[in-house]
N, C-alpha and C positions, 0 to 999 in steps of 0.2 A: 906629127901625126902620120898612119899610116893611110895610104889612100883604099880605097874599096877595091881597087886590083890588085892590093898588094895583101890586104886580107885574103881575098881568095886563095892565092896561092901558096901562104903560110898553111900550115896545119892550124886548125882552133887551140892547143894548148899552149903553140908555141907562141901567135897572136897576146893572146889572153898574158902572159905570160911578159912579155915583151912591153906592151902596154901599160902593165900596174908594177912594174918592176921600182922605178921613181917613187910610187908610193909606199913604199914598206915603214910600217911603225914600229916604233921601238916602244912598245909596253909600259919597260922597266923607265925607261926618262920620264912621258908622261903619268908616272904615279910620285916621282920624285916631285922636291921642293920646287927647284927650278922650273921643271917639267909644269906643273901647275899652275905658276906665277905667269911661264909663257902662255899658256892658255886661257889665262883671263884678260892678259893685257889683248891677246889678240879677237875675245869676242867685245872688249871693249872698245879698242880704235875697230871693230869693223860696224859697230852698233851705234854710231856715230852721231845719228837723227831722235837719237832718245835723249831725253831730257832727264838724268842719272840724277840729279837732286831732287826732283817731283816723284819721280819712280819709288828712290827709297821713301819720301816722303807718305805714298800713297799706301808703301809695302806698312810701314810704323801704324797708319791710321787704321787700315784692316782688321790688321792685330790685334789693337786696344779693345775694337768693335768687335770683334770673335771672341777675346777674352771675355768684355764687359757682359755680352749675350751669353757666352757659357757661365759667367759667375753667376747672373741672375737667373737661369735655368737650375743649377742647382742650386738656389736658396729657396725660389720657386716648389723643387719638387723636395728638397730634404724633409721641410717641417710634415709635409704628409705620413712621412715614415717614421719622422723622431715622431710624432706623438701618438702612434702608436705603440711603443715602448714604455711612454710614460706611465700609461694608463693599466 
C-alpha cells in the first residue's frame, strides 16, 4: 500500500489508477460456467457460520406458506366473481 506521502505526490489519476490496477475483472469469465461455480463456492466457504440445511429448509417452508396463502386468496376472492356470471 501506498503511504499518505506518497499519495501526495503522485497525481490523483495516477494514485487511483496504480491502486485498483490488481483488481480488474473480467466480465466475460464471471458470466461463464466456470466463472459462476467459482463464485458460489466462494460465497459458500466464506458464509461458513450458516447453517445451509436449515436455511434451505426454511427457504422450502416459506414457499409452501406463500403458495398455500396465495391459493386460498384466490379461492377466497374467485367464487365472488364466478357467480356473478352465473346468474
Amino acid at each position: 500500500m501506498l503511504s499518505a506521502r506518497d499519495r501526495r505526490d503522485r497525481h490523483p489519476e495516477e494514485g487511483v489508477v496504480a491502486e485498483l490496477q490488481g483488481f480488474a475483472v473480467d466480465k466475460a469469465f464471471l458470466t461463464s460456467h466456470k466463472g459462476i461455480l467459482l463464485e458460489t463456492e466462494l460465497y459458500y466457504q466464506r458464509f461458513d457460520r450458516i447453517n445451509w440445511p436449515c436455511l434451505v429448509f426454511g427457504i422450502i417452508l416459506v414457499s409452501i406458506f406463500a403458495y398455500d396463502a396465495f391459493k386460498i386468496y384466490r379461492t377466497e376472492m374467485a367464487p365472488g366473481a364466478s357467480q356473478g356470471d352465473q346468474q
